[in-house]
C-alpha positions as CSV (number, residue, x, y, z in Angstrom):
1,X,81.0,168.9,133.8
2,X,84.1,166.7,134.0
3,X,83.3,162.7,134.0
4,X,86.4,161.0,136.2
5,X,86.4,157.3,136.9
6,X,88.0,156.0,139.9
7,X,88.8,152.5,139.9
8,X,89.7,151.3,144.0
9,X,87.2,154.0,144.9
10,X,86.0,152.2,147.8
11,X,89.8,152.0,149.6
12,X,91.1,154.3,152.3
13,X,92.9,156.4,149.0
14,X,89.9,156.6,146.7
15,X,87.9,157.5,149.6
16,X,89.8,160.6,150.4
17,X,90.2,161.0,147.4
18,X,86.1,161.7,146.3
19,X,85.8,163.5,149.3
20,X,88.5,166.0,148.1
21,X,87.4,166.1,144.3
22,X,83.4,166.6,145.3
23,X,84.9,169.9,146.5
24,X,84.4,171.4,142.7
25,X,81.3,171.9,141.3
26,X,82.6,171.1,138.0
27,X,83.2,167.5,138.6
28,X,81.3,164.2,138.5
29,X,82.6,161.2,140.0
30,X,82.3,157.7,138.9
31,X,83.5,155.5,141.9
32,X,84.0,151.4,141.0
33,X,83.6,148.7,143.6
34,X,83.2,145.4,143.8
35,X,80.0,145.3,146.0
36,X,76.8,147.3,145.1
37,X,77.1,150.8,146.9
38,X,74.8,154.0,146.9
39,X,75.3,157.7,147.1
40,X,72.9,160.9,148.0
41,X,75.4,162.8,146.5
42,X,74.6,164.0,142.7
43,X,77.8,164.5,141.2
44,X,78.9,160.7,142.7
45,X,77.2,157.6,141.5
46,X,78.6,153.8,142.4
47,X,79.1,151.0,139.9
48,X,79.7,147.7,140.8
49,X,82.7,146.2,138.7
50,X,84.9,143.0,138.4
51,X,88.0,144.6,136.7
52,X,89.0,141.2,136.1
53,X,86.0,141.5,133.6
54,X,87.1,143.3,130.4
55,X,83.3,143.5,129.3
56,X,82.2,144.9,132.8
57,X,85.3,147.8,132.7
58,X,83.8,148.5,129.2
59,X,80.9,149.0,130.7
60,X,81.4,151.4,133.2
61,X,83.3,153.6,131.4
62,X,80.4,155.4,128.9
63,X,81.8,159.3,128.8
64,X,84.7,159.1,131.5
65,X,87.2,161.4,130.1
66,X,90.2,161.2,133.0
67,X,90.7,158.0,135.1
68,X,92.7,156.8,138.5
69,X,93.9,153.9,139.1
70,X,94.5,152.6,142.7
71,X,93.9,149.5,142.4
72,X,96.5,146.2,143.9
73,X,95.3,142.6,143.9
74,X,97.5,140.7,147.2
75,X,94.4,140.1,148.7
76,X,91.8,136.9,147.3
77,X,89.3,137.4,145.0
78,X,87.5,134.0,144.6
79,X,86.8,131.3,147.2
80,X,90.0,129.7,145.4
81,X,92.8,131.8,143.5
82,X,95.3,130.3,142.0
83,X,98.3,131.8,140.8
84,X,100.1,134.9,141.5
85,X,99.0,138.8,142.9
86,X,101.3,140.2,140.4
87,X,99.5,138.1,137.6
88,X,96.4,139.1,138.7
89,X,97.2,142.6,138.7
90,X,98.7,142.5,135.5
91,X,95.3,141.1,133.8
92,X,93.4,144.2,135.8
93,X,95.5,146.2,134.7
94,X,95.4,145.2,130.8
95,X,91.3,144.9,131.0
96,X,91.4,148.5,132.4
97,X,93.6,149.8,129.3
98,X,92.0,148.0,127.1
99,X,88.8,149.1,127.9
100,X,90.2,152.7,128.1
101,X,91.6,152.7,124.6
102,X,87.7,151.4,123.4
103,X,86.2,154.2,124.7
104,X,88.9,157.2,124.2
105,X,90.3,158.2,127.5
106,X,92.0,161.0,127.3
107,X,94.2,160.6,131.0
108,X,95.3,157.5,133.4
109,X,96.3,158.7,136.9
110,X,98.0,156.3,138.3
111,X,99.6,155.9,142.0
112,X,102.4,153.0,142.1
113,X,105.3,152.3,144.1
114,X,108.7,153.6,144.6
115,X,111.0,151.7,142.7
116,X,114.5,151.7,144.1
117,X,118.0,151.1,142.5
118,X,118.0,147.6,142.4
119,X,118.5,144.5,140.6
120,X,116.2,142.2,142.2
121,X,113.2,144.1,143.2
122,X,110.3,142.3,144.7
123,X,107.4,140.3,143.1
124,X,105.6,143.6,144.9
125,X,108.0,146.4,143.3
126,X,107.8,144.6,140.0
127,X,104.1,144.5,140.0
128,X,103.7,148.2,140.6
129,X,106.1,148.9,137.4
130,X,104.6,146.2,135.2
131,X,101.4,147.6,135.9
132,X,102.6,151.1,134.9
133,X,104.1,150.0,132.1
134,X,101.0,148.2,130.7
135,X,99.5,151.8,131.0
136,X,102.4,153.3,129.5
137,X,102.7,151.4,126.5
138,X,99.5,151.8,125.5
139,X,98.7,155.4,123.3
140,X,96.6,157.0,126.4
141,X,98.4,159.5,128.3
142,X,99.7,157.9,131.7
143,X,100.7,159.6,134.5
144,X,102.2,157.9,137.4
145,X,102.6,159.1,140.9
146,X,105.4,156.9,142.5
147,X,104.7,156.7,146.6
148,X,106.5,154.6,149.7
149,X,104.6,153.9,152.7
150,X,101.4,156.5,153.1
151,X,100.4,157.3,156.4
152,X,96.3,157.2,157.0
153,X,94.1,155.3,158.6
154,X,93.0,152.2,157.5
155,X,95.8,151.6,155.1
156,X,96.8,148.3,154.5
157,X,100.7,149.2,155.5
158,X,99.9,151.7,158.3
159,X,97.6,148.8,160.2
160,X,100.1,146.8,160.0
161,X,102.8,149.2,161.9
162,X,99.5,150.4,164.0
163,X,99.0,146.7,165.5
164,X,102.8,146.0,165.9
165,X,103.0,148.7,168.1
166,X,99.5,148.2,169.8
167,X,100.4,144.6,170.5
168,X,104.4,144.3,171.6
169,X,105.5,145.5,174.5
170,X,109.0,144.0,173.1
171,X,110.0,143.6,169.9
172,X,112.8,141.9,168.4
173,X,113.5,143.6,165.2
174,X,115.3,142.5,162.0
175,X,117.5,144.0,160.0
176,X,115.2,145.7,157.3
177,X,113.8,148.0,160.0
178,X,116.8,149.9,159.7
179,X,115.8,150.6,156.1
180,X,115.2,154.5,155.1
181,X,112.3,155.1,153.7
182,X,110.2,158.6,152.9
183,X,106.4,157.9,154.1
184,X,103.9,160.9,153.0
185,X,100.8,161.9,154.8
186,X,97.5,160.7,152.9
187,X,96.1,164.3,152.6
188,X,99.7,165.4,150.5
189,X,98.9,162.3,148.4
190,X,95.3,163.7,147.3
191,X,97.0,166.9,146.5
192,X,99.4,165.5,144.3
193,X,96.3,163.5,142.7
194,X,94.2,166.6,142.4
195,X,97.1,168.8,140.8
196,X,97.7,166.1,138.5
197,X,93.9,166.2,137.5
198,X,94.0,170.6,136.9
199,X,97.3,170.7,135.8
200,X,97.7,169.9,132.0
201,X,101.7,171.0,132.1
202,X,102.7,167.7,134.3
203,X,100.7,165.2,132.8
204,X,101.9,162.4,130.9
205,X,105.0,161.9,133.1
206,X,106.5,160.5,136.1
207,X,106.9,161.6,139.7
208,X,108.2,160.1,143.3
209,X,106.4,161.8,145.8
210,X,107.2,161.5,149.2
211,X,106.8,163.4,152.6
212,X,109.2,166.0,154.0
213,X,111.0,163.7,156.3
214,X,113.0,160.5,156.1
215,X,113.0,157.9,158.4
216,X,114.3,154.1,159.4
217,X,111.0,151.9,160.2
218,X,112.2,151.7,163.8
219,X,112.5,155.9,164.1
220,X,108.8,155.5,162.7
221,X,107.3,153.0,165.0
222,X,109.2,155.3,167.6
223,X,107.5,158.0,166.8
224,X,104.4,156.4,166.4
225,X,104.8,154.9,169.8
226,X,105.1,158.6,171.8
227,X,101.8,159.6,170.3
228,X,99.6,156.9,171.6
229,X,101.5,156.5,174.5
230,X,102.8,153.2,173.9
231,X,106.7,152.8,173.7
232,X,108.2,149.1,172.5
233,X,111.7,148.2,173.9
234,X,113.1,147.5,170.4
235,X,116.3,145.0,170.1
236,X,117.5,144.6,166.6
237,X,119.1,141.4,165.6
238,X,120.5,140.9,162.2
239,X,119.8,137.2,162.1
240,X,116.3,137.0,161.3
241,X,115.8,135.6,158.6
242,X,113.1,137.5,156.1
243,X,111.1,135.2,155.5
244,X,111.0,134.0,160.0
245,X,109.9,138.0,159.9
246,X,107.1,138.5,157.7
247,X,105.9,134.8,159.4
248,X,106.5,137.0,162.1
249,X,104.4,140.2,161.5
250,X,101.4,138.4,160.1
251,X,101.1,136.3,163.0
252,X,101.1,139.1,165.4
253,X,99.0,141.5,163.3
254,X,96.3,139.0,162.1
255,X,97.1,140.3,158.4
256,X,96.5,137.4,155.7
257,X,100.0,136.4,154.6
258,X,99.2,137.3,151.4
259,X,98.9,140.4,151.9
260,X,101.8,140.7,154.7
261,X,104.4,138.7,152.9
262,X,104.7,140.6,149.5
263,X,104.9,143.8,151.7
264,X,107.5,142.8,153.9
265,X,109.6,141.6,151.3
266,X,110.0,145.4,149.9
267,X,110.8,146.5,153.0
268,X,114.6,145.9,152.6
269,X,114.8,148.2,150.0
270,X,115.2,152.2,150.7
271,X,111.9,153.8,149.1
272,X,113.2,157.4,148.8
273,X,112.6,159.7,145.8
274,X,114.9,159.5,143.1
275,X,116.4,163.1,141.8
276,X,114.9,162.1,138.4
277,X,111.4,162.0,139.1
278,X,111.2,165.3,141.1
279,X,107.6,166.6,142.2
280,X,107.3,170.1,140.5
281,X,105.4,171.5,143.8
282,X,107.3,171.0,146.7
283,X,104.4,172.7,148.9
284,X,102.2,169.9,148.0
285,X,104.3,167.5,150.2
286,X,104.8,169.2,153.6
287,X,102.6,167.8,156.2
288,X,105.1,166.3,159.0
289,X,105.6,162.9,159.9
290,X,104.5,164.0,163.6
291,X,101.1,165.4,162.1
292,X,100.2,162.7,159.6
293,X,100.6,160.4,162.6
294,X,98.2,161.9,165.0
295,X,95.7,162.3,162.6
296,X,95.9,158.6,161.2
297,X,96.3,157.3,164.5
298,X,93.3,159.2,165.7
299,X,91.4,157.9,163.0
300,X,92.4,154.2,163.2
301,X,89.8,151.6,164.2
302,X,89.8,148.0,163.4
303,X,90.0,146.6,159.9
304,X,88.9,143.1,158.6
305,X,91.1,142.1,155.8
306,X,89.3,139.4,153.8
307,X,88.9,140.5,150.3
308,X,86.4,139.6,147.9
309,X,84.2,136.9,149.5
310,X,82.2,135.5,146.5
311,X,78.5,134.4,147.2
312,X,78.5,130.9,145.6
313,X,82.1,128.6,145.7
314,X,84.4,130.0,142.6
315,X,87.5,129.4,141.3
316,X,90.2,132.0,139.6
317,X,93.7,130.3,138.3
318,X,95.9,132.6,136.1
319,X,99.1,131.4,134.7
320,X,101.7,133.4,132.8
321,X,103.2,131.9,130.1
322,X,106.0,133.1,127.4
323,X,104.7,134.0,124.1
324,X,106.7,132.5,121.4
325,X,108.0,135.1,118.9
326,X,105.9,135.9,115.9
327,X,102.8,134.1,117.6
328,X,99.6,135.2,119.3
329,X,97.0,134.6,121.6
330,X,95.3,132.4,118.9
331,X,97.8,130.8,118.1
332,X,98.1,129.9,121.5
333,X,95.0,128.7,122.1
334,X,94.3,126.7,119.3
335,X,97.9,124.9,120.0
336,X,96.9,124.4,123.8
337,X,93.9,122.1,122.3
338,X,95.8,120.7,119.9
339,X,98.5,119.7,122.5
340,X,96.2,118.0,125.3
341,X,95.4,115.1,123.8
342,X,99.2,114.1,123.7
343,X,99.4,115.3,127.2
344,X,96.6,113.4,128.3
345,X,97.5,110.2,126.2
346,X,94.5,108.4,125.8
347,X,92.8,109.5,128.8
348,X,91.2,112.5,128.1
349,X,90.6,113.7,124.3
350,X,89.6,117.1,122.7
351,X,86.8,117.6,120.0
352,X,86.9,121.2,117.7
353,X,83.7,121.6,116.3
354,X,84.0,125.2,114.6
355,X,83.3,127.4,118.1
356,X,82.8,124.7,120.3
357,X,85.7,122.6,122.2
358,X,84.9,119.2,124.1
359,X,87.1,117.6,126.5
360,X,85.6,113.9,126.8
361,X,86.6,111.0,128.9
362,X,87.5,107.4,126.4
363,X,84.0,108.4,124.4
364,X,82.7,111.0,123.2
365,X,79.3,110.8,125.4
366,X,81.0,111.4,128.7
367,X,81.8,114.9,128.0
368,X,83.5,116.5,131.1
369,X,84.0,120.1,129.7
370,X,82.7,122.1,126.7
371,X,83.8,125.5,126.1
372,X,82.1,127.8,123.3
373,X,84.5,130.6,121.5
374,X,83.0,134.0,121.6
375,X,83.9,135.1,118.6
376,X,82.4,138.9,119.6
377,X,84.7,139.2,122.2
378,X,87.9,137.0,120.7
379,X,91.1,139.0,118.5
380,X,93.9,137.5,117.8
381,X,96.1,139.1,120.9
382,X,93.2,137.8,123.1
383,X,90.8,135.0,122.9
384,X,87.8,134.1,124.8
385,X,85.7,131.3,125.7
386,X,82.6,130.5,127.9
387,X,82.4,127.5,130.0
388,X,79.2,126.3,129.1
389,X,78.8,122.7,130.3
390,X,80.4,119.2,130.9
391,X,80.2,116.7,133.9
392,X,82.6,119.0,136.0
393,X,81.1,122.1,135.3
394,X,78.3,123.5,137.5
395,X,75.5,125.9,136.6
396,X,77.9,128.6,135.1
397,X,76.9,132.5,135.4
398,X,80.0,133.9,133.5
399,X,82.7,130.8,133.9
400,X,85.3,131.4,131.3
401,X,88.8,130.6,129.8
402,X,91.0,133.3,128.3
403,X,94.0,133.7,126.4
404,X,95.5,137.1,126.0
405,X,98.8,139.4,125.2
406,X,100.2,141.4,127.8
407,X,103.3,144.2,128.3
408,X,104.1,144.3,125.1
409,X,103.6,141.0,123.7
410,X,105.8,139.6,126.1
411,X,104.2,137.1,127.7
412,X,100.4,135.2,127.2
413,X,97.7,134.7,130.2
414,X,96.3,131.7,130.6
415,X,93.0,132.7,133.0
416,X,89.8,130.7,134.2
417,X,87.5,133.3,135.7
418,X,84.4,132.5,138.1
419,X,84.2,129.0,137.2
420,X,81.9,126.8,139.2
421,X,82.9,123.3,139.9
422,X,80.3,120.6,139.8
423,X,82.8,118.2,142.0
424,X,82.3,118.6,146.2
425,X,84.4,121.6,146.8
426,X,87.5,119.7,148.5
427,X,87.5,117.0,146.2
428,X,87.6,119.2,143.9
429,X,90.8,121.6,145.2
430,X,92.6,118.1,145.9
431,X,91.9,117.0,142.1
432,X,90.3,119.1,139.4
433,X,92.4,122.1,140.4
434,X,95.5,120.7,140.9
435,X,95.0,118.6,137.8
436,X,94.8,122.4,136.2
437,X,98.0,123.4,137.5
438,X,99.9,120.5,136.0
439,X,97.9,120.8,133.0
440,X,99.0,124.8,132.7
441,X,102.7,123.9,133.7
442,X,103.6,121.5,131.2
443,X,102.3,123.6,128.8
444,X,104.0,126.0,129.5
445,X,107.0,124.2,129.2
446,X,105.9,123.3,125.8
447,X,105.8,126.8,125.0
448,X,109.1,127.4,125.6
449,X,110.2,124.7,123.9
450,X,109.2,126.6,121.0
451,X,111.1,129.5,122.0
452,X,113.9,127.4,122.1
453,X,113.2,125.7,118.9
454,X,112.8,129.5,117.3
455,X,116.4,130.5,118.4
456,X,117.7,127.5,116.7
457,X,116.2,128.8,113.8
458,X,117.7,132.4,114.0
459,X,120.9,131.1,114.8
């Protein structure tokens, strides 16, 4: 019996995706969400896990031999996240191979995006390649399915074109929904994804897969329109501005901007696959445009999209900051206590007491934060600290600060995870946590002072 993890088991993609693999009785599914779920199916059991956890995707793991990834991050998972998607994907991403390389996984399947020819490809195009690369550079064997827009219902993409149509009889459209691009039915996806599974002689590579048909985003919504019966007048003016559009869509659709605004931003880029990364079966990828519409559109019903909606007020902030060459995540720690004092002047001051760190206000009695090194859990590319009291911490359940490596060693994360404030919630957004942010940006600037200071040297 074959053990396969599937992390974003609980999205449209990794819900097809079970249904197709429960298919053969050789297989046994681990699906991951964030929520507790049950099955009555034997071969598929459900484990609630926070991937932003490296200890938790340990966990789940125990005697998983293949893995898929399907996992993105646009959307919030705290009651306050600060910082970027693509930083928060990069730290899932890095807990996920991490904790893959602990316990011996033989395969990552992973689906990304198509990345164009382009220079300056989108915070969203970039993410999808840093996060392959983080697999890639690791000693696991990765395999990465490269995909455009993928028509099924309840996709995050495909709602959004759904509701656009739905909801204007008019629409004034800018110039990116000229764009070509190469959508590909959901049920070709899964049978690129299963292939890739049975077949040990494409693994370890590369592939853009895409449907049989290419397509402007105005001949799609076209098309779409005929089969439900509802045609837009469409009148393209190249003036819009991006950034007046994607205001635009989310407004209309009722999509968070967070999640709208990354997406719309690729859009101006042709997602077509690139002679290079060639899909070996060409019979995988033949369902029409025509059919994979009907069926999604069939299938479509409303979606809420709120993300993670903790049960107690928490906070997430990630920062990414440039390692200095020949340093670590240690180093970097130790020198981000050893700065804030002259950050802070006199105001605030730091006390090391072997595993222990408190921040105090004038005296040492008014402690406001006190951190505690886990020295189980701490290496020198990634350190880790609890939050385990002070005058602005609450009660905390697993409040913590890291420092770690990522891609490479080219940059360090600065992350607080699930910390509980003890300040009134908006006092503390309008203080505490922008306080943080200041805090995190001069540092950072200190760390590339160093840079600086290291070229010097070399020179």
């Amino acid at each position: 019996m074959r053990k396969i993890l599937i992390a974003g088991a609980s999205g449209f993609i990794g819900h097809a995706l079970i249904q197709n693999l429960l298919q053969q009785d050789d297989i046994e599914i681990v699906g991951l969400s964030r929520s507790h779920k049950t099955s009555d199916h034997p071969r598929l059991t459900w484990k609630k896990c926070d991937l932003f956890s490296l200890k938790d995707t340990s966990d789940v793991m125990e005697g998983c031999e293949t893995a898929y990834y399907l996992v993105h991050s646009m959307l919030p998972s705290a009651s306050l996240s600060q910082g970027a998607f693509y930083d928060f994907d990069l730290i899932m991403a890095d807990n996920f191979v991490r904790a893959a390389s602990m316990h011996k996984l033989k395969h990552i399947i992973y689906l990304g995006g198509m990345i164009p020819y382009a220079e300056d490809l989108s915070w969203h195009l970039k993410s999808r390649l840093e996060v392959e690369e983080t697999f890639r550079n690791s000693s696991i064997k990765t395999t990465a399915l490269r995909a455009g827009l993928i028509i099924g219902p309840h996709g995050s993409s495909f709602t959004i074109l759904e509701r656009l149509i739905r909801r204007l009889p008019i629409m004034i459209c800018p110039t990116w929904t000229n764009t070509l691009s190469q959508p590909i039915a959901l049920k070709d996806i899964i049978k690129a994804l299963h292939r890739v599974l049975m077949d040990e002689s494409i693994q370890g590579k590369i592939y853009d897969v895409g449907g049989p048909e290419i397509i402007t985003y105005q001949g799609l919504i076209k098309k779409a329109g005929q089969i439900i019966k509802k045609n837009s007048t469409m009148i393209t003016l190249n003036i819009i501005p991006l950034a007046l559009s994607r205001f635009w869509v989310s407004l209309v659709t009722g999509v968070p901007k967070k999640l709208v605004y990354p997406l719309v931003l690729s859009l101006r880029y042709q997602m077509l696959a690139g002679i290079e990364y060639v899909w070996p079966y060409p019979e995988d990828l033949t369902t029409s445009l025509d059919e994979a519409l009907a069926l999604s559109l069939e299938d479509q019903d409303k979606q809420a999209f709120k993300g993670h909606v903790p049960p107690e007020k928490d906070v997430r902030s990630i920062q990414r900051l440039v390692l200095p060459p020949g340093r670590t995540a240690e180093w970097v720690a130790t020198e981000y206590f050893n700065w804030l004092p002259t950050f802070f002047s006199t105001l605030v001051r730091v006390a090391l007491e072997g595993d222990r760190c408190t921040f105090y206000l004038f005296d040492p009695s008014i402690k406001l934060l006190i951190l505690e090194k886990s020295r189980e859990r701490s290496s020198p590319d990634r350190q880790l600290l609890y939050i385990v009291g002070g005058l602005l911490s609450a009660k905390q359940v697993r409040g913590r600060l890291e420092f770690r490596e990522v891609l490479d060693r080219k940059y360090v994360m600065a992350a607080i995870h699930e910390f509980r404030p003890a300040l009134p919630w908006f006092i503390y957004r309008w203080t505490q946590a922008l306080m943080h942010l200041i805090v995190m940006r001069a540092f950072g600037e200190h760390l590339k002072w160093h840079v600086i200071s290291y070229k010097k040297v070399i020179v």
